[in-house]
C-alpha positions, 0 to 999 in steps of 0.5 A: 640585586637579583638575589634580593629581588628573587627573596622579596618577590618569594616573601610576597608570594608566600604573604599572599598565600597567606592572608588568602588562607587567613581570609579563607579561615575567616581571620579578619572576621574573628574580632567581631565573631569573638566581640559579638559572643563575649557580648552575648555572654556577658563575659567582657569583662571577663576577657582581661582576667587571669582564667585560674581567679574566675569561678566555676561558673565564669570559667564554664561561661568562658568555655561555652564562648570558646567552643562557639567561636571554633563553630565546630560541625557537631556542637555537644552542650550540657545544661548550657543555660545552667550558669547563664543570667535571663540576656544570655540565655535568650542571646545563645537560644537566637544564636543556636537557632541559626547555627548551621553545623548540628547540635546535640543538647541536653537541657532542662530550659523547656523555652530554650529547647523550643527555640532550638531543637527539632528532635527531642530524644528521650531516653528512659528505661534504658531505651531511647525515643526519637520525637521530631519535633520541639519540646512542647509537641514532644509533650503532646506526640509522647502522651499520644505514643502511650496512649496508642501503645496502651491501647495495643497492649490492651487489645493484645491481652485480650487476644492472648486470654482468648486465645488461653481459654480456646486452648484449655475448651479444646483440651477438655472437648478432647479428653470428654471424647470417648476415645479421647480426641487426638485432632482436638489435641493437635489444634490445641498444641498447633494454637499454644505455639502460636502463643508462645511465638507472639512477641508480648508487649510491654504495658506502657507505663501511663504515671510515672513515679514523680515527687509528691510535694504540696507546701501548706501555708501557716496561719497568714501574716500581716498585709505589708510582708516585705518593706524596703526603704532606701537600702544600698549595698557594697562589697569593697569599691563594687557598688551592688545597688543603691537607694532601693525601694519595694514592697511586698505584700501578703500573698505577690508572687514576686521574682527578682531578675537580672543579669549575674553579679548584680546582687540578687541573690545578696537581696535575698539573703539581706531580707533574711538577715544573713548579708548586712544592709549598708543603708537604709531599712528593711523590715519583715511585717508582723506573723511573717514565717520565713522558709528558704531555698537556697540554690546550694543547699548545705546539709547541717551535716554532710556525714548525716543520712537522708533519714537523719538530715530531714528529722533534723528540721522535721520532729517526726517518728521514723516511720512518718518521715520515711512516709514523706521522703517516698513522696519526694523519690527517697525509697527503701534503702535510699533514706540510709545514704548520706547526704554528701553522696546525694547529687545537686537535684535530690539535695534539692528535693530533701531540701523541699521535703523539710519545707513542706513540713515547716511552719511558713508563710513566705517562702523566698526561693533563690533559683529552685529549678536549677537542679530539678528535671522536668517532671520535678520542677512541674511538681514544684510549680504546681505545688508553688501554685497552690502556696497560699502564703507570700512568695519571693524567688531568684531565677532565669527559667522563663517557663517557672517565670511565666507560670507563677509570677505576676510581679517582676522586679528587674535589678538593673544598673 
């Protein structure tokens, strides 16, 4: 009927309106953006879980992949490297590159915000400063800015003590005059307003406050640190490694990488006996002293002060441990909070002021930069530079990789 043909003839109508809009929104597109940034992430396998069993970290993963698919104009990102293995993190720097709305990051991935960036805002002091550039010009342009700003200040405390001592010569001329000398006066007073309208400038500070941290190596142990022979590990019907083997030897810096949930951190905690080994055998050499770093530290107890936690592991007086912790940024009154208010960064930094005292020459480290600023985690790698002992490490910080290590063990499939 016609009626018919007019109802048929509306629906296709409307259906054109609307797969031309689905079109538009880019619907046929979506499967293969939301397969590309699930790969990218490492959260496929993620996909067909309930989102309230996944952890903290898969779910924050999960997030970041769901703001990517919405391709906002103004991509705001918080530490976005923070829960992501070694291959998502060089897929979201490419990815990032390329993005065509603006991103607003905060990072400490000093790799990642040269591939991504083009401004770099510092906000120190309660003031911010616009660099154009990447995070390694930044480095370079900021020393430069200060050094300028020194020398200005430099040559603006000159001019004011000049012109201080013109001042109080003109005064004494004036008052030396018999009668005193009143046009003297006037050019006294005519110089101190100019003084007081000079708008004085902040002395740039050149060394700021960083955390003083130097580990010193305990007698050496034996050549063979580390031996592994034919070790597995499983947790229920998830096989995390088979049959591995490695050696590590006095004085490697060795990092294990690879993708999450491949057992890294279990590695580590199988060396030091906390995981139990399924198979095979795995020994520490003779001399060997263990000091770790875990990614979590958990304080001993968490109602316990600063002051306190560190003298648990560290048998010093007061006043010395006060001494130690002012190196790692524990001031005055700061030595008297409790531990359980300490963020993730500070916990880090007490946990590395105990180690600094305690009698090791391998040091295994799961992670270390995690929750460290720049400048901190700069003061660790020199200190780790300068560690004569053995070094193991866990991590995905590309920068801490390349500076401090020559062997890499890559725990794959």
């Amino acid at each position: 009927s016609t009626t018919d043909e007019r109802t048929l003839n509306l629906l296709l109508s409307n259906y054109g309106v609307l797969q031309e809009k689905f079109s538009v929104n880019g619907g046929y597109e979506m499967e293969a953006a939301l397969s590309k940034i699930a790969n990218g992430l490492g959260i496929v396998g993620l996909l067909s879980k309930n989102f309230s069993s996944l952890s903290g970290g898969e779910k924050t993963k999960v997030g970041l992949g769901i703001v990517l698919l919405q391709q906002p104009d103004l991509l705001l990102l918080d530490e976005p490297t923070n829960h992501l293995d070694l291959s998502a993190i060089e897929w979201l720097g490419s990815y990032l590159k390329d993005y065509e709305g603006t991103i607003i990051v905060i990072s400490h991935d000093r790799y990642f915000l040269d591939e991504v960036v083009n401004h770099i805002l510092e906000l120190e002091d309660g003031e911010i400063t616009v660099y154009h550039s990447n995070y390694s010009q930044f480095v370079i342009q900021k020393e430069e800015r200060l050094l300028r700003e020194f020398q200005a200040y430099e040559e603006q405390q000159k001019k004011i003590q000049k012109m201080k001592e013109t001042i109080k010569r003109l005064r004494e001329w004036a008052n030396q005059a018999n009668p005193p000398n009143a046009g003297l006066h006037r050019r006294a007073r005519s110089m101190e307003k100019a003084l007081e309208r000079i708008e004085r400038l902040k002395r740039p500070i050149l060394q700021k406050k960083k955390m003083s941290f130097q580990l010193e190596e305990s007698g050496r142990s034996g050549k063979d640190v580390i031996v592994a022979e034919n070790i597995s590990k499983a947790f229920d019907d998830k096989v995390l490694f088979q049959q591995i083997n490695f050696s590590l030897y006095y004085g490697d810096r060795a990092v294990i990488v690879g993708d999450n949930g491949t057992g890294k951190s279990t590695l580590l905690k199988m060396i030091l006996g906390q995981s139990a080994i399924d198979e095979g055998k795995l020994k520490l050499g003779s001399n060997v002293k263990v000091g770790y770093l875990s990614q979590h530290y958990e304080p001993t107890h968490s109602e316990n002060t600063v002051l306190q936690e560190f003298r648990e592991e560290v048998h010093v007086t007061e006043g010395d441990a006060r001494n130690i912790l002012a190196g790692f940024l524990f001031y005055g009154y700061m030595v008297y909070r409790k531990v359980s208010q300490l963020s993730g960064g500070e916990r880090m930094r007490l946990r590395l002021a105990q180690l600094m005292y305690q009698d090791i020459n391998l040091l295994i480290v799961d992670e270390p930069t995690n929750h460290l600023d720049i400048e901190s985690r700069e003061v660790l790698e020199d200190a780790l530079e300068k560690f004569k002992g053995t070094i193991l490490s866990v991590s995905h910080d590309r920068y801490f990789i390349n500076k401090l290590f020559s062997k890499i063990y890559w725990l794959e499939d």
